[in-house]
N, C-alpha and C positions, 0 to 999 in steps of 0.2 A: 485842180479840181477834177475830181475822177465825173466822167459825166456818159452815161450808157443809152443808148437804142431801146429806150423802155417804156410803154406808153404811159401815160400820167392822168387820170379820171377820175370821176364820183365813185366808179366801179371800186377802188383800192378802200376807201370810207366804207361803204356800203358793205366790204367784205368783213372789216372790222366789226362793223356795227351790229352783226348776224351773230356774232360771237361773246355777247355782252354777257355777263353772270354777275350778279349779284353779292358770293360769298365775298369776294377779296374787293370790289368797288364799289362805292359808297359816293352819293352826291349832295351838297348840302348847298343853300344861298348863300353865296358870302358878302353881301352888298350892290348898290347898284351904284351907279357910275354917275357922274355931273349932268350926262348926257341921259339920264334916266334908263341903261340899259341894266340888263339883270345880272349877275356875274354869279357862277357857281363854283365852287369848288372840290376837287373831286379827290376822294381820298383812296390810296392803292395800298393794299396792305399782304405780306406775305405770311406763310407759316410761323415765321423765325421772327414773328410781334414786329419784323421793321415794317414803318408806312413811311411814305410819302406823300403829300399835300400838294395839288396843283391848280392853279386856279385858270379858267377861262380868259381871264383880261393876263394879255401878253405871257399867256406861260408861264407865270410867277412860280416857282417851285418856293411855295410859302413855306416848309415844314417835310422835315426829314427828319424820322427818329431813326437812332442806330443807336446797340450796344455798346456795353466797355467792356471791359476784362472780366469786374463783376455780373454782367447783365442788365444792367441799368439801363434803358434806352432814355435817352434825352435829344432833347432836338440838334442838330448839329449843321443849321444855315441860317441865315439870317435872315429877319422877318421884320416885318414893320406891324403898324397895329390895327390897319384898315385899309378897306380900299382905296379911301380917301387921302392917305397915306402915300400908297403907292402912287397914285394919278399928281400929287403933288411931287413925285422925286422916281425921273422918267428914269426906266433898265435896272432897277434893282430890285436883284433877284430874277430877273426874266428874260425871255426872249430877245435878240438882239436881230434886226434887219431894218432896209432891205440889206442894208451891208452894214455887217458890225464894224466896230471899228474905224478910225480916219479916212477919209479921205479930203485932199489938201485941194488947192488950187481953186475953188468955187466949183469944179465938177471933173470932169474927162469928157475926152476925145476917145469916142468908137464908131471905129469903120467911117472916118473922118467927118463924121457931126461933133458939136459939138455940143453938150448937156451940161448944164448949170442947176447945181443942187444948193436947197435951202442948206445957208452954211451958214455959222459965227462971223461976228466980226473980221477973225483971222481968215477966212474963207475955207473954215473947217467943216464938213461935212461928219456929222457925229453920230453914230450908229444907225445911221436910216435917216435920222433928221426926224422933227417933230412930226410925232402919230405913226411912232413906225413899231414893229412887230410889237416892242414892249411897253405898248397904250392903245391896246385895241384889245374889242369883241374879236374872239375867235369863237367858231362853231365847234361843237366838242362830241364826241361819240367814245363812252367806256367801254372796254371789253377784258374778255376773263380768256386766258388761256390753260397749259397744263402746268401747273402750278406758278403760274403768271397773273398780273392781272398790268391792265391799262389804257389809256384814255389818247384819243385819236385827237387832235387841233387842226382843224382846216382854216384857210382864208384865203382873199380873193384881192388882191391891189391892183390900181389901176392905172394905165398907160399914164403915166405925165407926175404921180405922185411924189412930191418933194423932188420933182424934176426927173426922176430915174425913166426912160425906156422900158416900153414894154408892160400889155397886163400880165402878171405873176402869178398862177397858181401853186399855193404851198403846202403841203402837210405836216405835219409833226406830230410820232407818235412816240408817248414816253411811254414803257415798260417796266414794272419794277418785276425780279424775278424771282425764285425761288433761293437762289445762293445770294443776296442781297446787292445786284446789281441793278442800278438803275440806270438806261438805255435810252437815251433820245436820237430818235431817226429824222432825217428830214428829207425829204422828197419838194422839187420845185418846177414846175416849167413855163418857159413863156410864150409869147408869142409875138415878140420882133427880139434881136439881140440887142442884151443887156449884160448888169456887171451884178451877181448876187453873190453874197457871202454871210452865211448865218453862224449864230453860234448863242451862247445862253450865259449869264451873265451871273448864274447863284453865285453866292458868297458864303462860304463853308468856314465855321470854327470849329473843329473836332472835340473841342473843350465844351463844348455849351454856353459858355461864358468869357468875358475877359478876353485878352487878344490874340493870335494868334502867334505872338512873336518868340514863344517855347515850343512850337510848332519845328519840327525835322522836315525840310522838304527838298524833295528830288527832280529834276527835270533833266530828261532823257534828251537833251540836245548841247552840241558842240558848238555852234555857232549863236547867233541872233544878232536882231537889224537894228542896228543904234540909232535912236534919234536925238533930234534936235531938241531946242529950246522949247519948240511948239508941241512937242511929244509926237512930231509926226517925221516917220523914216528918214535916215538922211540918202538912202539908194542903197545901200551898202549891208554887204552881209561878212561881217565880222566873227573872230574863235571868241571863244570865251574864253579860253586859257588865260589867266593871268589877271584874269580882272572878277571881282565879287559876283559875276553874274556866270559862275559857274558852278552849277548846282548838279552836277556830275553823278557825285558823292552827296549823299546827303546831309545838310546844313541846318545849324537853329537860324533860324529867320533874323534874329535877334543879331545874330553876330554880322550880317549884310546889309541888313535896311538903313542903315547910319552909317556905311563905306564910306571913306574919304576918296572918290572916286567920281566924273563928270557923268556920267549917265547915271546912277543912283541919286546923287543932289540936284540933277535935272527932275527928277520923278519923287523923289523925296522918299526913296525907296524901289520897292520893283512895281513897274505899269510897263515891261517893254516882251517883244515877240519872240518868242524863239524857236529856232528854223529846227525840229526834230529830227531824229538819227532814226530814219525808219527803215526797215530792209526791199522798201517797193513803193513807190507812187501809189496812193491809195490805201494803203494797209491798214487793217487794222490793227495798231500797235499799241504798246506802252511809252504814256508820254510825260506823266508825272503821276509822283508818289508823295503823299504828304504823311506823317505819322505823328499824334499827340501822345507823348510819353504818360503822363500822369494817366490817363484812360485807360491805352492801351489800341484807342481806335486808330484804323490807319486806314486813307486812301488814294487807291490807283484811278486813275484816269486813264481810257485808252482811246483811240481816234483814228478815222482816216484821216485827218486835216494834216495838211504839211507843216502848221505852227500852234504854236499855246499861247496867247498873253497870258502870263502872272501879272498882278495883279494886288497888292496888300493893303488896301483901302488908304489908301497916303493923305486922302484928302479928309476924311471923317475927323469930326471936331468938337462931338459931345453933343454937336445940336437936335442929330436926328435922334428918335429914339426907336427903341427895336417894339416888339408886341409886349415886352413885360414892363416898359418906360424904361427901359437902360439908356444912358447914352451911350452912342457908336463913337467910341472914341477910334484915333490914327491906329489902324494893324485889326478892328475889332474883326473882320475875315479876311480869305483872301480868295480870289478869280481865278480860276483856271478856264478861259477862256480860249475852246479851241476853233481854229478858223484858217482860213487864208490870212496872208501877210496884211497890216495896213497900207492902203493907199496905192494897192494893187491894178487899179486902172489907171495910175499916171507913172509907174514905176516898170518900166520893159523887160527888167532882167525878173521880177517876183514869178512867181507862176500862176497865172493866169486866170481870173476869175469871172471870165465871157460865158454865160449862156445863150447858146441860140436854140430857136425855133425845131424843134423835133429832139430836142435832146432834155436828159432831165439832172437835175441836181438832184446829186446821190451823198448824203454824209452821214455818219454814226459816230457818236460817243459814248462811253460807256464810263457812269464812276462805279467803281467797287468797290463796298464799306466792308471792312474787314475788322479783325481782332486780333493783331500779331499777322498772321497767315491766312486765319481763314477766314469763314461766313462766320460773325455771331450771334446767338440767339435772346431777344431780352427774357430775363426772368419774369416769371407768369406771376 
């Protein structure tokens, strides 16, 4: 966790908020919540016809249009068909905290307390645990830049929440930009030390449709951390060399998700973490590449985080259905979720996902929708 000497305030919102334009951001009601709260949605849109859709309740990136080859912009994430929807099937498509991702054992040991978090059965701790970053009200503030536009997410958790230490102040601002990137920052800090580890949960078809399993994808890492039965780490950071989970070179999905191999028939395809080949602690780097042949669309992911879950929806079963009544069958997207390792606070040798007191959480990810190479433009 890269984490800098930087102060963290209303002041950084507020600067946002001084900068709002109207041309490229657009806000609309998108439902209210069980809890009667009002939920908006706020739409980002560039010169080059790509938009973006994000909604106030847990950061859902509902809707992403990009081009193909021809110019066609069609949606290319997945989407459910209400808010109601969402609030019935927690993290998809959204926000992931206070900590994405597992954490085992019923809690951790920091700075020898010991903290017990709302866990499963198996005493699994699962993205934050119920009511965490991707089931809540955030506070929202759009803004327009030079040839940018985007929308600020603030919130406010509190000492003791699904057992975690520490109140958390968080920011998240997504971006969309002129060359058709779209940029999610996160900013955090608290005020006793705790364990934070964020990350966002979209699920991207390049296709618009159907699954993702003709899908070409690349992941810029040599190793990753095997686990168990329970899909959580077993300590150990492992090559990929020699086994289906190396994606070096770029792979149809198709030809690995049904490996005759223990960590793919543990997962039922790819759910596991992989340790990226960055050239610096922090960097912003290149961390996966996914490419749909038939389109022409392709995207790069890039990240300070030291790891990426993949991700292929292994568990979708027809039940759920997306915003146009599809069902989401096995493969219908796939995560590229980047982040710290799982279960990074019971696991000594992972790198380290402590925040204390005067210090801030700093991370950035960037997807790039592209056409072959470049930015494309949909036809007018």
């Amino acid at each position: 966790m890269k984490l800098t000497k930087i102060s963290f305030s209303a002041g950084l919102l507020l600067a946002a908020c001084t900068a709002v334009g109207a041309a490229e951001v657009s806000s609309a009601q998108f439902g209210t919540t069980s809890k009667g709260e009002s939920i908006d949605a706020f739409t980002l849109a560039n010169a080059r016809g790509v938009s973006v859709r994000i909604l106030s309740y847990g950061g859902i990136i509902n809707e992403l249009r990009a081009p193909d080859r021809n110019g066609k912009c069609e949606n290319v994430v997945l989407s459910l068909s209400d808010l109601s929807a969402h609030e019935n099937r927690a993290n998809f498509s959204s926000l992931l905290g206070r900590y994405a991702n597992r954490i085992s054992g019923g809690g951790f040991v920091l700075d020898g307390h010991r903290y017990d978090l709302k866990s499963n059965a198996q005493g699994i701790a699962s993205h934050g645990g119920p009511g965490g970053y991707g089931a809540r009200r955030w506070g929202a503030a759009p803004f327009k830049g030079t040839g940018s536009a985007g929308v600020v997410l603030h919130d406010y958790s509190f000492d003791g929440e699904n057992g975690f230490p520490g109140n958390v102040s968080m920011q998240v601002t997504f971006t969309l930009t002129a060359d058709n990137v779209l940029r999610i920052e996160y900013r955090g800090t608290t005020d006793q030390p705790t364990v934070l580890n964020t990350s966002h949960h979209v699920y991207f078809n390049l296709a618009g449709s159907g699954t993702v399993f003709e899908h070409r994808a690349q992941v810029f890492a040599s190793r990753y951390t095997p686990i168990d039965e329970r899909k959580l780490p077993v300590g150990t950071v492992e090559e990929v060399t020699g086994t289906p989970l190396d994606l070096r070179t770029p792979v149809r999905l198709a030809d690995r998700v049904d490996a005759d191999h223990p960590q793919i028939r543990i997962a039922r395809g790819f759910d596991h973490n992989f340790v990226l080949d960055k050239p610096a602690v922090g960097a912003l780097a290149l961390a996966a590449r996914v490419e749909e042949p038939a389109s022409g669309r392709t995207l790069e992911v890039r990240t300070t985080e030291p790891g990426v879950q993949v991700f292929t929806a292994n568990g979708f079963d027809g039940s759920l259905k997306d915003s146009r009544g599809r069902p989401l069958e096995r493969g219908a997207g796939i995560a590229l979720e980047t982040q710290h390792y799982p279960d990074s606070p019971n696991q000594p040798t992972f790198p380290s996902t402590m925040l204390r007191p005067g210090e801030t959480f700093h991370s950035v990810t960037e997807y790039r929708l592209l056409v072959g190479n470049a930015p494309g433009t949909c036809a007018r």
